[in-house]
C-alpha positions in Angstrom: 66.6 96.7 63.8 69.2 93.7 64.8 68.9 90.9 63.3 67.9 88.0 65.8 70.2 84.7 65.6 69.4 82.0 68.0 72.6 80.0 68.4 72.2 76.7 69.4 75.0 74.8 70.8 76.7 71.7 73.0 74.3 69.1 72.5 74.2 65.4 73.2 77.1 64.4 71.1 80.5 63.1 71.4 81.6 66.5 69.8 80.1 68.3 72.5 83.3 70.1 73.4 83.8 71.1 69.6 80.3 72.4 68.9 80.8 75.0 72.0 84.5 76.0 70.7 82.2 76.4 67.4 80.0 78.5 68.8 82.7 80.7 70.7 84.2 81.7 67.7 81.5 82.3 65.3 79.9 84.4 68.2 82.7 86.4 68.4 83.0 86.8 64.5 79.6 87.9 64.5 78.8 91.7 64.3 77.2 93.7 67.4 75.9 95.7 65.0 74.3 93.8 62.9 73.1 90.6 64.9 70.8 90.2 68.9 72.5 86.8 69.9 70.3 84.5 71.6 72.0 81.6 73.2 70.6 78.2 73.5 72.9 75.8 75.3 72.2 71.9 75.7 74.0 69.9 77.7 75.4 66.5 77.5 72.5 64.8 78.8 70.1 66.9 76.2 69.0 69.8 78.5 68.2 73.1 77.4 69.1 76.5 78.6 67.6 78.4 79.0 65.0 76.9 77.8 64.1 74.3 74.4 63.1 75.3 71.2 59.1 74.5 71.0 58.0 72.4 67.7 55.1 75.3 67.1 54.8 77.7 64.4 55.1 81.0 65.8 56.1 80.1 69.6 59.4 81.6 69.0 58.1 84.9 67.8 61.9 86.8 69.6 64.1 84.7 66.5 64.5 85.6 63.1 67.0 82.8 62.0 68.8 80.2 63.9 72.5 79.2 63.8 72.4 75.4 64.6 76.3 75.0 65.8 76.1 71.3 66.7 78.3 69.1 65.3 77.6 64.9 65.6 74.5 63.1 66.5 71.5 65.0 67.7 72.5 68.0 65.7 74.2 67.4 62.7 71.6 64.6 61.7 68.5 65.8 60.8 66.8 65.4 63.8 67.2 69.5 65.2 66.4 70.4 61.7 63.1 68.5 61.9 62.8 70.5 65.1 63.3 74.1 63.1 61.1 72.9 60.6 58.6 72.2 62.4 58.5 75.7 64.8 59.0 77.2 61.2 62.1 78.8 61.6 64.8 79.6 59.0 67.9 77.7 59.9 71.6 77.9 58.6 72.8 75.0 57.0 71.5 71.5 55.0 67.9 70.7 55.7 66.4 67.2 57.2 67.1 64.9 54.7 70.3 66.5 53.2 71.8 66.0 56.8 70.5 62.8 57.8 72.1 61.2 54.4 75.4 63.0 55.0 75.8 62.4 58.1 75.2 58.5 57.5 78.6 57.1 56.1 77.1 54.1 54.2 74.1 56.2 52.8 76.4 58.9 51.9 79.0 56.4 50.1 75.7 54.9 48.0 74.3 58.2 47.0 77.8 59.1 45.8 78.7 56.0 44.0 75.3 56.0 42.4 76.0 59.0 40.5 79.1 58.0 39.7 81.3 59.9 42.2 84.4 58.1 43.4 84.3 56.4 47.0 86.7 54.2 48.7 85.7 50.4 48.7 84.0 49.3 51.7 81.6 46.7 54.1 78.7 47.4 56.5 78.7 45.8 59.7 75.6 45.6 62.1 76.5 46.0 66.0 75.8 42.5 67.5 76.0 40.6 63.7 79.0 38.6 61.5 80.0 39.8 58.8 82.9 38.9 56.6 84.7 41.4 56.1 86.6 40.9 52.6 89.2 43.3 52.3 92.9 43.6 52.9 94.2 44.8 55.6 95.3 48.1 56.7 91.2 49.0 56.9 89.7 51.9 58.6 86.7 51.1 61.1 84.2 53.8 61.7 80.9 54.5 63.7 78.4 55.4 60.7 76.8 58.3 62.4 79.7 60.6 63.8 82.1 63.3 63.4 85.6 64.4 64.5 87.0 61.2 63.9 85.0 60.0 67.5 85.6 55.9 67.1 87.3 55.7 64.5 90.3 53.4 64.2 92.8 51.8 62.0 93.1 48.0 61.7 96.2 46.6 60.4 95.3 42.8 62.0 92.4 40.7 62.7 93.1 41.3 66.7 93.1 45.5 65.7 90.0 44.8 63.7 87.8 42.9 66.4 88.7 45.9 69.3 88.4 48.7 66.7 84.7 46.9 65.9 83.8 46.8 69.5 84.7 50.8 69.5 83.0 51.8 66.8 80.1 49.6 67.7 79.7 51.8 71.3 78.8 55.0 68.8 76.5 53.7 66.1 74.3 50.5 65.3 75.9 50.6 62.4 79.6 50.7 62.1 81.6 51.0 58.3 84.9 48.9 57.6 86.9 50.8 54.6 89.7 50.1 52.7 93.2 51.8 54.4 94.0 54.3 51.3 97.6 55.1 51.3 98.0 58.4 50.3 97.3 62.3 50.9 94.4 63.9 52.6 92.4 67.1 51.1 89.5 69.2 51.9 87.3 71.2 50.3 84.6 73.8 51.1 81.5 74.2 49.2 79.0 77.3 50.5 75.6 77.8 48.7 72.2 76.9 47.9 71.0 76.5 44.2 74.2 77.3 42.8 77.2 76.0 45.1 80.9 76.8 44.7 83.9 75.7 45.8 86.6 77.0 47.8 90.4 76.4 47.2 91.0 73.2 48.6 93.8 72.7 51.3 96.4 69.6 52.3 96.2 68.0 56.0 99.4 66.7 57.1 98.4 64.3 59.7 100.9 64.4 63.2 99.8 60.5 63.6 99.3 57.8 61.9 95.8 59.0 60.6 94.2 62.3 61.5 92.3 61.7 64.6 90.3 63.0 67.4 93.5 64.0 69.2 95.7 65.4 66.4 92.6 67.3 65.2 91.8 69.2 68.5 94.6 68.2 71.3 97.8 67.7 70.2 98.0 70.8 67.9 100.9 69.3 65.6 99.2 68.5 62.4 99.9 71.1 60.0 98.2 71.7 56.8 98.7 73.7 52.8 96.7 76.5 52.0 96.3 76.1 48.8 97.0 72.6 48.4 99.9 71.7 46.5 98.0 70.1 43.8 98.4 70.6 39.4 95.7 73.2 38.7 93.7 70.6 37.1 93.9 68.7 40.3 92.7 71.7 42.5 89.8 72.2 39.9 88.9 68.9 39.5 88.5 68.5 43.6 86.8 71.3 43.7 84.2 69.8 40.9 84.0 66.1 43.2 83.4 68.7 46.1 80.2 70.1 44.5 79.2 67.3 42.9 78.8 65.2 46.1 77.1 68.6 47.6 74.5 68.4 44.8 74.4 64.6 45.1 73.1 64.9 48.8 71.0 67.6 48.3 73.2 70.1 50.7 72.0 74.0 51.3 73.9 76.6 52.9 77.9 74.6 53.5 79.6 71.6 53.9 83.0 70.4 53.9 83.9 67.8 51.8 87.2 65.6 52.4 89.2 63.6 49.9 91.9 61.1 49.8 93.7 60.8 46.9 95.8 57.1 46.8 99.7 57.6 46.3 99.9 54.3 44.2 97.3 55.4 41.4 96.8 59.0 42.1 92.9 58.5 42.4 90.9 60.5 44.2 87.8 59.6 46.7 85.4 61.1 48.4 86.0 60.4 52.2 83.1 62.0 53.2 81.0 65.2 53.8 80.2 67.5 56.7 77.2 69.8 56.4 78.4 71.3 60.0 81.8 71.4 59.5 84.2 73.0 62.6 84.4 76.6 63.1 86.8 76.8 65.7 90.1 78.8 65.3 92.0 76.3 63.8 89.0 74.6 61.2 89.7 74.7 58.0 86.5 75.5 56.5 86.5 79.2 57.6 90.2 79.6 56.4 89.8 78.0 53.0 87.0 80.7 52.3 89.0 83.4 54.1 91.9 82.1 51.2 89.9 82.2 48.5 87.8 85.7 49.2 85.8 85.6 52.1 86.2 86.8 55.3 85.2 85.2 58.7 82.7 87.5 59.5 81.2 88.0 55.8 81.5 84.5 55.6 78.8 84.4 58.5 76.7 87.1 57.0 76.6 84.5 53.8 75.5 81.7 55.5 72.3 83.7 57.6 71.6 85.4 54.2 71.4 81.8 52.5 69.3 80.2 55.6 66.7 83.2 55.5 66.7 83.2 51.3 65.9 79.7 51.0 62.9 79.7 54.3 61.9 82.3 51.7 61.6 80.3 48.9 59.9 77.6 51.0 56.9 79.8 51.7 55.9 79.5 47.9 55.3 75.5 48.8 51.7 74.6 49.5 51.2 72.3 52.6 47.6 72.0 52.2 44.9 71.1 49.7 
């Protein structure tokens, strides 16, 4: 018997277009063998097709697991894992709370700092509210509830800083100002439920002045190092910040974690943490596993194996008296 994975994909995010080039590959990674695709396509304005999941314990007797490929609000959030939850289906990837604290910048930052992890200094600011904002300038302005660098911008002046707010502020409610760090970017992929590990991390070498929307998925110039040219105590000791905000967060299944390490000090920070990280042909998360062992496909067979291993250890929970 096939396995039956329910992909769902699109979405009502800003990262619509990604989540679908997602989907596409891991589709195609998947085996025929092995897997019964069902696809489950939503549309910009938050239709279903063919038809929605239904919140109802059993109603979806045709899936055995779901592959939620949904990148950004509405999907990467928390709020379609409250959905899988509730129909009782397994699910790849972080659960409800795990993925509405990663996905939320600020919350992320105070989980992190709170156990000590290293983040970059920074200031909340409320759409529609003042708020001094008392760092120096360059500063990096950011919708708090996003992905694929949709919003984000880089303030070098008080002019830059009051368009970049009024950007951000069209994503979120809640937008995050953050000290510029001049230095390198790294990233880091963590796969795993009770006991996480870390990939070999990998370099991004930006085409533009930060790595943006367009130089991550248009302009096709950035180029990155597989494995990063780090010290072998510097690769190792990404790799323990990596699963230590994991754990932090409470992530299951993967994540991606990104870094920035300051040229000045040669400190590094947690930039932030993706618990649906891109799996299109040129993401890094899939390669970084492919470098360190693990192949696209087996990679995929890990993650389903994870998603139906923990909805297996949930069944031990009692939800009634």
């Amino acid at each position: 018997m096939k396995l039956r994975v329910a992909c769902i994909y699109g979405g009502r995010s800003g990262e619509h277009e990604i989540s679908i080039r997602s989907a596409e590959s891991i589709i195609a990674a998947m085996d025929p063998e092995r897997y019964e695709i069902i696809h489950y396509k939503i549309s910009r304005e938050g239709k279903w097709s063919p038809k929605p999941i239904i919140p109802e314990p059993g109603a979806q007797a045709h899936i055995d697991v779901v592959f939620p490929i949904l990148h950004g609000t509405f999907g990467e959030d928390g709020t379609v894992q409250g959905l899988l939850e509730l129909a009782d289906l397994p699910y790849v990837g972080a659960g409800v709370m795990a993925s509405a604290v990663s996905m939320d910048k600020e919350m992320m930052k105070r989980i992190c700092r709170e156990r000590g992890l290293p983040v970059v200094e920074y200031v909340v600011v409320e759409r529609g509210h003042q708020t001094k904002i008392d760092l120096a300038f360059p500063v990096f302005v950011k919708p708090a509830n996003l992905g694929s660098s949709v919003g984000i911008s880089k303030a070098h002046d008080e002019v830059e800083l009051t368009a970049a707010l009024t950007l951000a502020a069209e994503y979120d409610r809640k937008v995050i100002v953050e000290r510029g760090v001049n230095g390198r970017e790294f990233e880091c992929s963590v796969l795993g439920n009770q006991d996480p590990q870390a990939s070999i991390p990998c370099e991004i070498h930006p085409s533009r002045e930060f790595y943006d929307y367009e130089d991550k998925y248009i302009l096709n110039q950035a180029t990155t190092d597989l494995p990063a040219q780090l010290e072998p105590a510097q690769i190792e000791e990404v790799r323990r910040l990596a699963v230590g905000c994991y754990e932090a967060v409470q992530c299951e299944g993967l994540a991606r974690v990104d870094f920035l390490m300051e040229a000045a000090t040669g400190n590094l920070y947690i930039n932030e943490i993706n618990t649906l990280p891109g799996f299109t042909s040129i993401s890094m998360f899939p390669k970084m596993w492919e470098y360190s062992g693990i192949a696209y496909p087996k990679l995929i067979d890990r993650l389903i194996d994870l998603a139906l291993e923990r909805h297996a250890a949930k069944k031990a929970t009692r939800f009634t008296r």
